[in-house]
C-alpha positions as CSV (number, residue, x, y, z in Angstrom):
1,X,9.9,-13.3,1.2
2,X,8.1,-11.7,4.3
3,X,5.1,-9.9,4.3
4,X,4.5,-6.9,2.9
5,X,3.4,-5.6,6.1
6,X,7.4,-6.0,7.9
7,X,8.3,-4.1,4.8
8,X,7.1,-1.1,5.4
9,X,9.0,2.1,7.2
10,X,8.6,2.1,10.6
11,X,8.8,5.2,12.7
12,X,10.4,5.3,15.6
13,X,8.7,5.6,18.8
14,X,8.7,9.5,19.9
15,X,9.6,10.2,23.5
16,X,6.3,11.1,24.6
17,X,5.5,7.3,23.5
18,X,8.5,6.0,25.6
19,X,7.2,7.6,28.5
20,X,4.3,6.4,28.4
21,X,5.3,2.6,28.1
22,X,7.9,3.2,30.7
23,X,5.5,4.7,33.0
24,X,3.1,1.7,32.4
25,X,5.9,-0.9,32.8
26,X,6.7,0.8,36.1
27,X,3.2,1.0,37.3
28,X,2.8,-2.5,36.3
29,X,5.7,-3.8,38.0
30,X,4.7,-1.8,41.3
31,X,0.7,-3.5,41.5
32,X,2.5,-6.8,41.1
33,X,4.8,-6.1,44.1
34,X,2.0,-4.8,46.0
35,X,-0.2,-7.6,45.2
36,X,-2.9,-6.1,43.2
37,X,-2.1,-7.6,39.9
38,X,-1.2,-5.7,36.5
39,X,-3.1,-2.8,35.7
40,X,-5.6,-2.9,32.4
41,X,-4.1,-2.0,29.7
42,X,-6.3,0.7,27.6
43,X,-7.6,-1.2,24.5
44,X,-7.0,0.6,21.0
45,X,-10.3,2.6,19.4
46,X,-11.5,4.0,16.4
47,X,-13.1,7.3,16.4
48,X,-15.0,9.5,13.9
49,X,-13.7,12.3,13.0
50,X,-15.8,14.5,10.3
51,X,-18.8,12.8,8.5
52,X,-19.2,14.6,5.8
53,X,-19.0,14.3,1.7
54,X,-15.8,16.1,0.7
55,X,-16.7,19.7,0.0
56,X,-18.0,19.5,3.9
57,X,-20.7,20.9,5.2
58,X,-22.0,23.7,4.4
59,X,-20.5,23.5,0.9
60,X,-19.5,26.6,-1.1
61,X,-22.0,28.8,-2.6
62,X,-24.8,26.6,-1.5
63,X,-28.2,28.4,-0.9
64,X,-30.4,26.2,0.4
65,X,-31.8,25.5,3.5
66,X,-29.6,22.6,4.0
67,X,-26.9,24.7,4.3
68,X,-28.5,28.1,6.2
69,X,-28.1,26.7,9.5
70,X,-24.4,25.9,9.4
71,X,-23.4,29.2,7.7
72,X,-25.3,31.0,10.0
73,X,-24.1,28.8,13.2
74,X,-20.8,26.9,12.4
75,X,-21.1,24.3,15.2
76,X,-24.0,23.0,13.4
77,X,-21.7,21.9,10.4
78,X,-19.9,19.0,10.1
79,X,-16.1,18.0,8.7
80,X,-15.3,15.8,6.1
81,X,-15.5,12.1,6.3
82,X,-12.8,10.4,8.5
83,X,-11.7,8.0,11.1
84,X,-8.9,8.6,13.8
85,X,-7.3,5.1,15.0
86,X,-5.7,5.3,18.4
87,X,-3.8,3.1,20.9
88,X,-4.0,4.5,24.4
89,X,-1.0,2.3,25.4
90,X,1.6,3.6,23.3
91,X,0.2,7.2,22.6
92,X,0.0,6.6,18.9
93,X,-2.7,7.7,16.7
94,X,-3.5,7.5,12.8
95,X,-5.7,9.1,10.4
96,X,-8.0,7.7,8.0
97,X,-7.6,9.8,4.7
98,X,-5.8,13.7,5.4
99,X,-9.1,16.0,4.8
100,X,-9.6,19.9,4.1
101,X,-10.8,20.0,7.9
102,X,-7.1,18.4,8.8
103,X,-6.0,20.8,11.5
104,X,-9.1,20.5,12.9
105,X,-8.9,16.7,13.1
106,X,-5.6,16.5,14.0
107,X,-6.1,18.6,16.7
108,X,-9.2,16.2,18.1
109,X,-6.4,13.4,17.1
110,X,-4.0,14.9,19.4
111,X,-6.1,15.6,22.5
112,X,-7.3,12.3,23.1
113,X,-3.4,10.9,23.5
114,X,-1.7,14.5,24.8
115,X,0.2,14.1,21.4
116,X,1.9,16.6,19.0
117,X,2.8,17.3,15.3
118,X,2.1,14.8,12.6
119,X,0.2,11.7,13.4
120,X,2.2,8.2,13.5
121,X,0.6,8.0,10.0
122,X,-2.1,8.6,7.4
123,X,-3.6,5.9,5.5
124,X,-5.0,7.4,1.9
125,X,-8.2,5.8,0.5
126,X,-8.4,7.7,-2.9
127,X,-7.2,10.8,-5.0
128,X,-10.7,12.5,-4.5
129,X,-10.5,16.3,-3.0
130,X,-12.0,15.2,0.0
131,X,-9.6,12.2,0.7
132,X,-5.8,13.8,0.3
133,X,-5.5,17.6,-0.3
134,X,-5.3,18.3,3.9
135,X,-2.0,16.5,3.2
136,X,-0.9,20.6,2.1
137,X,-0.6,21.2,6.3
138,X,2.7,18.8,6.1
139,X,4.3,21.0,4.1
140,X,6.8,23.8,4.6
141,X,4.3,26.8,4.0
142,X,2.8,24.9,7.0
143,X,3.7,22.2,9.9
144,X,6.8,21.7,8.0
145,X,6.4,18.0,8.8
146,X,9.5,15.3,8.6
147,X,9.2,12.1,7.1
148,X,5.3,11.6,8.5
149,X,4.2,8.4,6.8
150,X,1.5,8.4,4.3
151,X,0.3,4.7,3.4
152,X,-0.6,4.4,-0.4
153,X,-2.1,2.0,-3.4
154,X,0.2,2.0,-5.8
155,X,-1.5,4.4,-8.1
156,X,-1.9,6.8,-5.8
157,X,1.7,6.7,-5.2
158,X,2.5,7.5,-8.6
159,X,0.4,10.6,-8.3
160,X,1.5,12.1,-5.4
161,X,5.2,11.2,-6.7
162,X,4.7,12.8,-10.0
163,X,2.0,15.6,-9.3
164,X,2.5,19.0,-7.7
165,X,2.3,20.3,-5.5
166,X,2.5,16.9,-3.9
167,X,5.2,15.7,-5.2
168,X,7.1,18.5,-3.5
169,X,6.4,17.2,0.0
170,X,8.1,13.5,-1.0
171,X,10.7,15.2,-2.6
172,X,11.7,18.0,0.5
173,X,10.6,15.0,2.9
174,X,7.8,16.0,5.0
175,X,6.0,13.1,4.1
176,X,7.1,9.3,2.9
177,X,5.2,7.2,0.4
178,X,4.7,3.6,2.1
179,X,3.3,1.2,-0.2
180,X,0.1,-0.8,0.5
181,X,-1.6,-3.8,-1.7
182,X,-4.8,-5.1,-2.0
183,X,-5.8,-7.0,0.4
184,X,-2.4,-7.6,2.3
185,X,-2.7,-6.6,6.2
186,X,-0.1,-3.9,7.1
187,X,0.9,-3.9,10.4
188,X,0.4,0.0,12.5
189,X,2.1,-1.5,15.6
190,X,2.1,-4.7,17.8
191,X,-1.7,-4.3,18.2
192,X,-3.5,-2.7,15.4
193,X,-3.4,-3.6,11.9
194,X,-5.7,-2.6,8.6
195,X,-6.3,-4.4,5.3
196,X,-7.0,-2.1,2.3
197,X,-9.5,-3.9,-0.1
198,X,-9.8,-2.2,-3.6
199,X,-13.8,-0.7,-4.7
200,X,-14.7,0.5,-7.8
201,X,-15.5,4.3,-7.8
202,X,-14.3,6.7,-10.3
203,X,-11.1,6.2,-10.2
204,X,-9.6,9.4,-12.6
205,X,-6.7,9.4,-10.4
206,X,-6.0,6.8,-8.5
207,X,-7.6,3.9,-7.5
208,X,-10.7,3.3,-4.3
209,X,-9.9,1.4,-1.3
210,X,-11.8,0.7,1.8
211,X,-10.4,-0.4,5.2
212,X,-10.5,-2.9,7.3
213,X,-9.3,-2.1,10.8
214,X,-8.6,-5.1,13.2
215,X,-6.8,-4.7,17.2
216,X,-7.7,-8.1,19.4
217,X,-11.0,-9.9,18.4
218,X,-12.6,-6.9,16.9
219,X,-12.8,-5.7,13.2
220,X,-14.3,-2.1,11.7
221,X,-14.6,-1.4,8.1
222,X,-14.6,2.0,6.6
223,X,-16.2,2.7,3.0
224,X,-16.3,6.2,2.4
225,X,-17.0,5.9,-1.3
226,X,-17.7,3.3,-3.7
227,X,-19.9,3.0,-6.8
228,X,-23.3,1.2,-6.8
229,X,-23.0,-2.0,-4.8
230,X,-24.0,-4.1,-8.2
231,X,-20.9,-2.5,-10.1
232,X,-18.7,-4.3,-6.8
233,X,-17.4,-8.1,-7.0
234,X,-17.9,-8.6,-3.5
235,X,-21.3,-8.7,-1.8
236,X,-21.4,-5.4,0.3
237,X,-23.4,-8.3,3.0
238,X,-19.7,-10.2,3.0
239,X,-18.1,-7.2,4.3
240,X,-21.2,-6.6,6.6
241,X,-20.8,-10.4,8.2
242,X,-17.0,-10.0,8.5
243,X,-16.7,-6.7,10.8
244,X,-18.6,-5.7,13.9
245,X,-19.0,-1.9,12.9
246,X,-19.5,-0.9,9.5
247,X,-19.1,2.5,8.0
248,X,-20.2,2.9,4.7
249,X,-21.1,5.0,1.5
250,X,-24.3,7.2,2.6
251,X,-23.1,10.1,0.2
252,X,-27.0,10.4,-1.3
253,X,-30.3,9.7,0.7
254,X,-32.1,9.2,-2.7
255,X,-32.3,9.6,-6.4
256,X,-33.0,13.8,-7.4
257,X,-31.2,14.9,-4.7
258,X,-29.0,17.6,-6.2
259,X,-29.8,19.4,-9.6
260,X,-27.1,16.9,-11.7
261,X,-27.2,13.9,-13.6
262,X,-26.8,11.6,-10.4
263,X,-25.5,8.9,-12.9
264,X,-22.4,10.6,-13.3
265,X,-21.7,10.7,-9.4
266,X,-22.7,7.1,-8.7
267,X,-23.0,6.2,-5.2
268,X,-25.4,4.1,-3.6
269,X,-28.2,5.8,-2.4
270,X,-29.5,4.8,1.3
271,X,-32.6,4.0,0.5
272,X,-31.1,1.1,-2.5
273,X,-28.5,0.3,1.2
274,X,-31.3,-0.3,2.9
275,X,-33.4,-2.1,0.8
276,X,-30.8,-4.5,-0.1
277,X,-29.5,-5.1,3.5
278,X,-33.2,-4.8,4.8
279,X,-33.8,-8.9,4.8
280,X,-30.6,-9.0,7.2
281,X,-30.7,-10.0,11.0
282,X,-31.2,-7.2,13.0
283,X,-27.9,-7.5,14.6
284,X,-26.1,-7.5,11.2
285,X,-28.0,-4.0,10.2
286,X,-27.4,-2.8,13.1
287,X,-23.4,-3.0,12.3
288,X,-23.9,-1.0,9.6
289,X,-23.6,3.3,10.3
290,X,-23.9,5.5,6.9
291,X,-21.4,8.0,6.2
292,X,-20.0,10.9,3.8
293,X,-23.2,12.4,3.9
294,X,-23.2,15.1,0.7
295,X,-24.7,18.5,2.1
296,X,-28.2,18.0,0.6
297,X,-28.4,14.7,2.1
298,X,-31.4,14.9,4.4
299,X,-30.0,12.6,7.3
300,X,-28.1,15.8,8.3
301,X,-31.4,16.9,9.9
302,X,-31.1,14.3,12.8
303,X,-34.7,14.5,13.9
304,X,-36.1,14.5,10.2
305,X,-38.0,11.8,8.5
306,X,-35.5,10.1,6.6
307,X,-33.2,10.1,9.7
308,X,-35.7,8.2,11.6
309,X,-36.3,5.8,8.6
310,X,-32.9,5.3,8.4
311,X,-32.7,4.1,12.3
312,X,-36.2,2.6,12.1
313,X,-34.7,0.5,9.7
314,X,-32.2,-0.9,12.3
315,X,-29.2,1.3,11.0
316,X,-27.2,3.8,11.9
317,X,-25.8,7.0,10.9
318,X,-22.1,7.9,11.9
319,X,-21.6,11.2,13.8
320,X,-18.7,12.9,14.9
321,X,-16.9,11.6,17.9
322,X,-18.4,7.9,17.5
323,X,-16.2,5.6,19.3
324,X,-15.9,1.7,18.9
325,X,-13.4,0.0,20.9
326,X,-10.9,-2.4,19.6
327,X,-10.8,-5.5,22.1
């Protein structure tokens, strides 16, 4: 049987992506004949995209002072949490997770390749709000999108199948369910590859993967959400030694942060993160970069006090437009 990941639909190149690999091939063959040797070839990258929990940032009908600023000046928000994957080489690009803020991270998308419509596809990490609803843009009241690939855990395949108004975009074709397992790579093109692994978190819908994104020697992880770090099989410090970046669940600075029972909304808090990855080297903490920040979460203030304890610390905290390369 082969892989799961030479199952999958492929899409075939579009001709902006041609182009681009025949100019290369030309501009290759031409330093060769003038003896200057092949040209670099652009390594893939990730970039972030939004860092926000899903309801973004501000968040509707909020009143505090976490939110003033970025009613009152929009630039000062932030969009919901995702990553852009992108191969220079080939002009393709992919989207962690379709958000609310989708044409506005498309568009990002887009510009850094000279790219159009849908992106080669979208890889879904859960049936939250935040995670899947910007996939309404592929639809007809919208782009109008044809056959864009949406990666999916098997669950969450069976609810976009058999919900609406989702289902109407497999059924009418602007998008087409390609099945992912846990654990098992699936190959994006001849470079870059991701590994889904499932998380525990909630899972009403569907169920909560993270991703593991690998082109050359490098590896990224992104973990958007999961539920307390006890509740998870694997030691988060596994995933930690395994990657060289790693985005994870910073939904919640600390305990009393919003005026809920944080029990039912179980993420872990920072301050738990960083106690429990605090006896690390300081080259493994400083792999790790917090994300999904809810709107009251503190960090938002990047010159605050619990910013600076977060980097104090030795971690990080994603922000929009982050970059890692993919070597």
């Amino acid at each position: 049987m082969r892989p799961l990941e030479d199952d999958l639909p492929r899409r075939r190149p579009r001709w902006g992506v041609r182009r681009v690999l025949v100019v290369a091939a030309c501009a290759c063959a031409a330093a060769v004949l003038l003896g200057a040797g092949p040209p670099a070839v652009p390594s893939p990258y990730v970039v972030v995209l939004g860092i926000a929990q899903d309801a973004g940032h501000p968040q509707a009908e909020c009143a505090g002072e976490c939110c003033a600023s970025a009613f009152n000046d929009p630039s000062s928000g932030h969009s919901v949490a995702s990553l852009g994957i992108v191969d220079p080489a080939s002009g393709e690009r992919w989207l962690i997770d379709a958000t609310p803020d989708f044409p506005r991270q498309l568009r990002s998308l887009n510009e850094l390749v000279d790219g159009r419509g849908a992106p080669d596809g979208i890889l879904l990490t859960h049936a939250h709000v935040g995670h899947y609803t910007g996939l309404m843009h592929l639809g007809r009241e919208a782009m109008g999108a044809a056959d864009a690939v949406v990666h999916v855990m098997p669950k969450m395949k069976t609810y976009l199948s058999g919900n609406g108004p989702w289902s109407q975009l497999v059924r009418l074709g602007n998008i087409r369910l390609a099945p992912m397992a846990d654990g098992r790579w699936v190959r994006l093109n001849e470079r870059v590859r991701v590994r889904p692994f499932v998380v525990p978190h909630r899972d009403e819908f569907s169920e909560t993967v993270g991703f593991v994104v690998e082109a050359g020697a490098t590896k990224v992880a992104w973990l958007p959400d999961i539920d307390k770090w006890s509740t998870w099989r694997k030691p988060v410090e596994e995933l930690v030694a395994e990657v060289d970046v790693a985005w994870i669940d910073g939904t919640f600075f600390g305990d009393g942060e919003v005026r809920r029972d944080m029990a039912e909304i179980p993420h872990p808090f920072i301050v738990e993160s960083m106690q429990r990855l605090g006896a690390l080297s300081a080259e493994a903490r400083a792999k790790v970069r917090f994300v999904h920040f809810n709107h009251s979460n503190p960090v938002l203030n990047d010159v605050g006090p619990e910013a600076e304890a977060v980097r104090s610390g030795g971690f990080g905290l994603a922000a929009e437009g982050d970059r890692v390369e993919l070597r």
